[in-house]
C-alpha positions as a Python dict, from the first residue, in 0.01 Angstrom:
ca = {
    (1, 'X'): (0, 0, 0),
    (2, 'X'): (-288, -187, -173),
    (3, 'X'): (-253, -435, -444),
    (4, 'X'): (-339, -238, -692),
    (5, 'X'): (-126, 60, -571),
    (6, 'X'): (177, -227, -611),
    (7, 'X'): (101, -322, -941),
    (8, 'X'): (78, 61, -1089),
    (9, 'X'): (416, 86, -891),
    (10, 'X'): (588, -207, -1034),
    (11, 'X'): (484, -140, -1396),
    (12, 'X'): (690, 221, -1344),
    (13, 'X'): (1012, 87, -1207),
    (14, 'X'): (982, -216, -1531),
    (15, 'X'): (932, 49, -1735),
    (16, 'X'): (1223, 253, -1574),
    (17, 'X'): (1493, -57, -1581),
    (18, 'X'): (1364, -165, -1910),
    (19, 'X'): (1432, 185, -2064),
    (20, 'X'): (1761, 224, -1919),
    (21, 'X'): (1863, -109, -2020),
    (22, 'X'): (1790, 4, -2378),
    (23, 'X'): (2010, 292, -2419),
    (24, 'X'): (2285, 56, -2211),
    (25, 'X'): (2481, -2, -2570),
    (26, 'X'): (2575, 395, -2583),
    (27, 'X'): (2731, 318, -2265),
    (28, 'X'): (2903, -7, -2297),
    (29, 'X'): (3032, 93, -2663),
    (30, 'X'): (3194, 363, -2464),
    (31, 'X'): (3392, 115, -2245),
    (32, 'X'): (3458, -13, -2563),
    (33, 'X'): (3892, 36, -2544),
    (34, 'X'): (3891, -256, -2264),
    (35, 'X'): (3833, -611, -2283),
    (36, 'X'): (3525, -729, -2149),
    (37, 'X'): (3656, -905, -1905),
    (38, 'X'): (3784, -583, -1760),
    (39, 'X'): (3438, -423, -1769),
    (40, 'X'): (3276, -715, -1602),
    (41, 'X'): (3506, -666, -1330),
    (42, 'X'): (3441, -243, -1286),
    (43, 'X'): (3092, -309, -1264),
    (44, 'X'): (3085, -541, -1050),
    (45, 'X'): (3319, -334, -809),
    (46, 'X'): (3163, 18, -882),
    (47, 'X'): (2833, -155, -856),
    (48, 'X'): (2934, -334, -534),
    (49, 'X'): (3056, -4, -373),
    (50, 'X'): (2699, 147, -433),
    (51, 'X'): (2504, -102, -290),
    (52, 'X'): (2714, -99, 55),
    (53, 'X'): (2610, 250, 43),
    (54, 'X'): (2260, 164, 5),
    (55, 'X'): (2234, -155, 251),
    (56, 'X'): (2373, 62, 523),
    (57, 'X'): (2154, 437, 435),
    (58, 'X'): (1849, 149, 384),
    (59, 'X'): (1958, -9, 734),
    (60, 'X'): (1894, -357, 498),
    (61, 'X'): (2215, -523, 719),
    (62, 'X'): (1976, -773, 929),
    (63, 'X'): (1789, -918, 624),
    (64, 'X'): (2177, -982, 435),
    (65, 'X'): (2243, -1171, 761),
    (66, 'X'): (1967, -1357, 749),
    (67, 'X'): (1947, -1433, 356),
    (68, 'X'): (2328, -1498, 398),
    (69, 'X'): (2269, -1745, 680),
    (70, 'X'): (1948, -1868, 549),
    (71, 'X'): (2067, -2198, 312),
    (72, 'X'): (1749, -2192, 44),
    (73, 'X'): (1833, -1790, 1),
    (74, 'X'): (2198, -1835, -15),
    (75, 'X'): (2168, -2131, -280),
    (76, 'X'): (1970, -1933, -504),
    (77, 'X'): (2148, -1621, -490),
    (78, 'X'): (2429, -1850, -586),
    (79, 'X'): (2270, -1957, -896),
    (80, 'X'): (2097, -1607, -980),
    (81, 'X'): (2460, -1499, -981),
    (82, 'X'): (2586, -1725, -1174),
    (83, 'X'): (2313, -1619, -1411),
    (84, 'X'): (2355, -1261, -1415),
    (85, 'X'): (2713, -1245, -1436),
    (86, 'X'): (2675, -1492, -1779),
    (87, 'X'): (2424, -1252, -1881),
    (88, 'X'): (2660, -978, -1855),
    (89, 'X'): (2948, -1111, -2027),
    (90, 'X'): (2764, -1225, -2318),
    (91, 'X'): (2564, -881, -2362),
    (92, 'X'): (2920, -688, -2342),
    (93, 'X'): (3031, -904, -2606),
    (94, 'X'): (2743, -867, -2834),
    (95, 'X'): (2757, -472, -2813),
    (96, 'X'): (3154, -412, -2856),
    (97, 'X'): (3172, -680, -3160),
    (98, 'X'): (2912, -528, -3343),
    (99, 'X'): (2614, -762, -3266),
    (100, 'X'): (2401, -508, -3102),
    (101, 'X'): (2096, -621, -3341),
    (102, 'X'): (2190, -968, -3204),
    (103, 'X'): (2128, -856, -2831),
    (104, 'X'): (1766, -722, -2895),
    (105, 'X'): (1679, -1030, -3061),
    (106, 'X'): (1788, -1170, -2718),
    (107, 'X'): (1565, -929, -2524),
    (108, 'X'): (1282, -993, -2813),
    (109, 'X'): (1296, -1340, -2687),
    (110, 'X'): (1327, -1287, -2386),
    (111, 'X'): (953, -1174, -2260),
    (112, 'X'): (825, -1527, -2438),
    (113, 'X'): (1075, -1698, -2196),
    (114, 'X'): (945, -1483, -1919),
    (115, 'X'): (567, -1621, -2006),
    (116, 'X'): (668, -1972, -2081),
    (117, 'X'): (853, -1984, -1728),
    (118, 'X'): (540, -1773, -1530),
    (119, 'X'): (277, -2050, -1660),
    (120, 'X'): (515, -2332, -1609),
    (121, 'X'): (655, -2282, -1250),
    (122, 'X'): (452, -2006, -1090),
    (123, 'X'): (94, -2103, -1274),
    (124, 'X'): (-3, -1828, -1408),
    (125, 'X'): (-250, -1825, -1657),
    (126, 'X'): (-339, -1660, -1972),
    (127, 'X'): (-622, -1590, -2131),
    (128, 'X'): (-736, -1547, -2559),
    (129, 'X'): (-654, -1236, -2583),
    (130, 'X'): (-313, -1249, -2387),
    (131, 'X'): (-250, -1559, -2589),
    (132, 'X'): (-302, -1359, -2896),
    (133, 'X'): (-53, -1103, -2814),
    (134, 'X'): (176, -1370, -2743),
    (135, 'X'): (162, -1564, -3043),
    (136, 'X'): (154, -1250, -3228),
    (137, 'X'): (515, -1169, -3089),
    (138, 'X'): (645, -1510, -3097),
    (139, 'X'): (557, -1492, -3507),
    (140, 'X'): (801, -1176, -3486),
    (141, 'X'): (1070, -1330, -3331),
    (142, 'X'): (1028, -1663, -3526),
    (143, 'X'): (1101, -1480, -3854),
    (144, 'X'): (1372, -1285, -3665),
    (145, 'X'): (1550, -1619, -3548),
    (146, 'X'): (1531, -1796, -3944),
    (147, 'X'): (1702, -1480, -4085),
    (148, 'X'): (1953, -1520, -3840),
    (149, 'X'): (2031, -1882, -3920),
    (150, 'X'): (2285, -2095, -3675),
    (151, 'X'): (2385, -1743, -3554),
    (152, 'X'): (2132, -1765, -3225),
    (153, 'X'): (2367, -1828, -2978),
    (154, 'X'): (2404, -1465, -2833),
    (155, 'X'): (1982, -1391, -2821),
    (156, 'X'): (1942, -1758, -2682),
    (157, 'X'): (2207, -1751, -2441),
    (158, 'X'): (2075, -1391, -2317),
    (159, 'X'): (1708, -1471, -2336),
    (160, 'X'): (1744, -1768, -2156),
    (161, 'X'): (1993, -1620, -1879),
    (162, 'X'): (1819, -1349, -1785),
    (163, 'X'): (1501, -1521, -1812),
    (164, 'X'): (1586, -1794, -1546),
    (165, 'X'): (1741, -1496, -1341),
    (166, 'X'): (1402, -1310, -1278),
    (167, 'X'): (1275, -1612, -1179),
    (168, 'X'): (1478, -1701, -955),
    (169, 'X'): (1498, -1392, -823),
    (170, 'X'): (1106, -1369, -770),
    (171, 'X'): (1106, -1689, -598),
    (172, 'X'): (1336, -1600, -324),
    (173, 'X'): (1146, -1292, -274),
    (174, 'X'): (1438, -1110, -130),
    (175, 'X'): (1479, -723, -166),
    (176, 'X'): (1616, -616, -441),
    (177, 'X'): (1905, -408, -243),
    (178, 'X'): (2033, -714, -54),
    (179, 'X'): (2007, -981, -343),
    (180, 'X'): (2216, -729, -542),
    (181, 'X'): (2457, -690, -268),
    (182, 'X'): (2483, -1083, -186),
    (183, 'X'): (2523, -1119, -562),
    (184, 'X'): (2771, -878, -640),
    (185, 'X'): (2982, -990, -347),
    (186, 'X'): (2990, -1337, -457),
    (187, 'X'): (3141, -1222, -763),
    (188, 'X'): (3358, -970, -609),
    (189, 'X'): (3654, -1221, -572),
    (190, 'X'): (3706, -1298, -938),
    (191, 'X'): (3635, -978, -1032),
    (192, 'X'): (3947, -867, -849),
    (193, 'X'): (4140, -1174, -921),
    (194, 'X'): (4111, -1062, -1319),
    (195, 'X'): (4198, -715, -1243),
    (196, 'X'): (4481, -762, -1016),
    (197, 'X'): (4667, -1054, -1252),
    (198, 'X'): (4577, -907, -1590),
    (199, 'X'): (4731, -595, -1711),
    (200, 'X'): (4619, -236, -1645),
    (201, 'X'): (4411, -163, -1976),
    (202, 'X'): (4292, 177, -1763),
    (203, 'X'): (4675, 267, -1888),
    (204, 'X'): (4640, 238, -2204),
    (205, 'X'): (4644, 558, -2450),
    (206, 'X'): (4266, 533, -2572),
    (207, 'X'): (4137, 358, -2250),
    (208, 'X'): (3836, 595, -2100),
    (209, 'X'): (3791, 840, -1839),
    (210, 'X'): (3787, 658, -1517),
    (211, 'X'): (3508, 847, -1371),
    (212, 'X'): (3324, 671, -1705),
    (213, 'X'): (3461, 332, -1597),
    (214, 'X'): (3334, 416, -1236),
    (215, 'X'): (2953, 502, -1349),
    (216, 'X'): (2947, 160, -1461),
    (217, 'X'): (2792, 62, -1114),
    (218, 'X'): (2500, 319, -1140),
    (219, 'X'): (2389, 250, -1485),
    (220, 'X'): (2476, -135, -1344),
    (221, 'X'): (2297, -139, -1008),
    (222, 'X'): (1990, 95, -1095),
    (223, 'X'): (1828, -63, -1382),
    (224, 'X'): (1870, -438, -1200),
    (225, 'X'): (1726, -280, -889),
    (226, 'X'): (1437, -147, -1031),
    (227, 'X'): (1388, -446, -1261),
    (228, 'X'): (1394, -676, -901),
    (229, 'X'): (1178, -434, -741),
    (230, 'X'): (884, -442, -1058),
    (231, 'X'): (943, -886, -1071),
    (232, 'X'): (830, -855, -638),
    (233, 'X'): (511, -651, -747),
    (234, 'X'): (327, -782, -1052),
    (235, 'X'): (303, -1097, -1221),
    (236, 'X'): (621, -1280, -1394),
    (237, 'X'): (422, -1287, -1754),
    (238, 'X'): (313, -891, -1764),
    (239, 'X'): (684, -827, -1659),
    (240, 'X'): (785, -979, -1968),
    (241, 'X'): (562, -805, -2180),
    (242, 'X'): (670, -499, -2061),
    (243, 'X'): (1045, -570, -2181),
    (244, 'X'): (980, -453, -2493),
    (245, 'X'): (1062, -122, -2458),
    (246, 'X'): (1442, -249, -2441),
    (247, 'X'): (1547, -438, -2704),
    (248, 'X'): (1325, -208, -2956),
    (249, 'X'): (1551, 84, -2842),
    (250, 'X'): (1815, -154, -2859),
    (251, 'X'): (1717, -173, -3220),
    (252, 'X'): (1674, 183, -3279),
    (253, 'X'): (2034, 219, -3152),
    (254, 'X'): (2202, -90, -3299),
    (255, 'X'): (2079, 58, -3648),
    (256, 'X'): (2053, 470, -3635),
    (257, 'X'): (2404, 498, -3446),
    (258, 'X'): (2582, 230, -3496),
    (259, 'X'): (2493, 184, -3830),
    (260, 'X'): (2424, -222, -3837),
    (261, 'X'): (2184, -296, -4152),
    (262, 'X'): (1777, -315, -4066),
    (263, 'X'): (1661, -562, -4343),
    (264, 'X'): (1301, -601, -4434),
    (265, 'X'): (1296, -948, -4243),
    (266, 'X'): (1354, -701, -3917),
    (267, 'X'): (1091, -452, -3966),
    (268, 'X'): (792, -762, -4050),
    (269, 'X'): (945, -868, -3706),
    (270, 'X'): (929, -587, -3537),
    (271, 'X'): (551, -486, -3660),
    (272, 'X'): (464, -812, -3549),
    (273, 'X'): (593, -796, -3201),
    (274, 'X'): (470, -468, -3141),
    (275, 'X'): (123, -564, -3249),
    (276, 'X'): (126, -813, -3029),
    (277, 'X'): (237, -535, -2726),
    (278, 'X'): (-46, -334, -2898),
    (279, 'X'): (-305, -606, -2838),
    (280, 'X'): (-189, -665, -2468),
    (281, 'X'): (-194, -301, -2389),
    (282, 'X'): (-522, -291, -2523),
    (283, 'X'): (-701, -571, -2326),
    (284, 'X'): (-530, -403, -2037),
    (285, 'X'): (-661, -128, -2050),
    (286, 'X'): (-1043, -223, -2158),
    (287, 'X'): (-1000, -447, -1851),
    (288, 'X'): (-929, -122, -1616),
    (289, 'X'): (-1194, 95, -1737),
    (290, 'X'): (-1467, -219, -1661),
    (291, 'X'): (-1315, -312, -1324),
    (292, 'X'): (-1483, -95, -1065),
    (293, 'X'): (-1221, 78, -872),
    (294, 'X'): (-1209, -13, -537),
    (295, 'X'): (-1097, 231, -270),
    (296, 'X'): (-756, 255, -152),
}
């Protein structure tokens, strides 16, 4: 597949993970009778049993081995899980206390952290206009943050998590079936160490369906697996900008269901950061229609 062929690729699985990942908080309110400790631990089980699936349909066995016996892989996958699984258990927080509009700040912040990390450890550059878009955004998510006062510690603790996790994960350069599966299995023991010493909340009178509690590991596994696969195929930076399309259905969500109050303060932010989206997409595509295509 040529380069270009990747890119168009990766841009549709972002755009995929970053959409599902929007309408997540329907799902996790949902859950929302058990603790969240309890739905760490299904979907990292449910999530775990799919991927086993996967690996062995995928025949992706050998390159676990290796990652698993490789030191540098293992080592990061320890620290991408570490990551993910703190990313997790703050975002499940955020959505069943009623801080949804706290979580898509988080994800608002999080594309800046994505650029900020691209030009600082991978060296990627940007130029004016990309630099416009950026700043344009960051204005957005400046005004968001002051509104919000000392109450930052759910969007900075999930921008920054998350942030550090794609880049880890695009370093290693492992497939996005068998870092899952490495991940997930590392957490695997505590997730059953919870379940098995805490009591059954799946007993409970207004605890959900199980088969709900079970789907946790698809809407889990195929958002992060399409999110790993778009990080492998285009650059860390346009990733980021892409993430948009999350947090502003996060938004949507947070305020048309769940009723949580959009003030004036969010709507300057959000024209601002989508203006700055607008710009990007823009400059994009000016920059496609003067490129000469090149066969493939």
């Amino acid at each position: 597949m040529s380069s270009r062929s990747e890119t168009r690729l990766g841009v549709a699985m972002g755009l995929g993970a970053y959409t599902i990942w929007g309408l997540l908080p329907l799902f996790i309110r949902a859950l929302q009778a058990l603790p969240v400790a309890d739905i760490l631990a299904h979907r990292v089980i449910w999530s775990l049993a799919i991927l086993l699936v996967l690996a062995t349909v995928a025949k992706r066995w050998p390159a676990i081995r290796t990652a698993i016996a490789t030191p540098r892989f293992l080592l990061a996958l320890v620290a991408s899980t570490l990551l993910i699984g703190t990313n997790w258990m703050i975002y499940v927080y955020s959505v069943n206390s009623g801080h949804t509009l706290q979580a898509s700040l988080g994800y608002f912040i999080n594309p800046l952290v994505n650029v900020l990390l691209g030009v600082v450890f991978l060296r990627e550059r940007l130029g004016r206009p990309e630099t416009v878009a950026i700043l344009l955004a960051a204005a957005g998510v400046a005004a968001l943050a002051i509104h919000q006062g000392g109450s930052t510690l759910i969007p900075l603790g999930l921008a920054i998590t998350f942030g550090l996790y794609g880049l880890v994960r695009k370093i290693v350069g492992l497939g996005p079936v068998e870092g899952l599966l490495i991940e997930t299995g590392l957490l695997l023991p505590i997730a059953l160490a919870w379940l098995l010493t805490m009591p059954n909340a799946l007993a409970r009178p207004d605890a959900p369906a199980i088969w709900l509690v079970m789907a946790s590991g698809l809407v889990t596994t195929v958002p992060m697996l399409l999110f790993v696969g778009a990080a492998n195929r285009m650059r860390y930076s346009e990733l980021g900008l892409l993430q948009y399309v999350g947090p502003t259905l996060q938004l949507l969500i947070a305020v048309l269901v769940f009723g949580e109050p959009l003030l004036p303060i969010h709507m300057l932010a959000f024209a601002l950061i989508w203006s700055g989206l607008a710009v990007y997409v823009a400059v994009t595509w000016h920059r496609g229609r003067v490129t000469p295509s090149v066969p493939e």
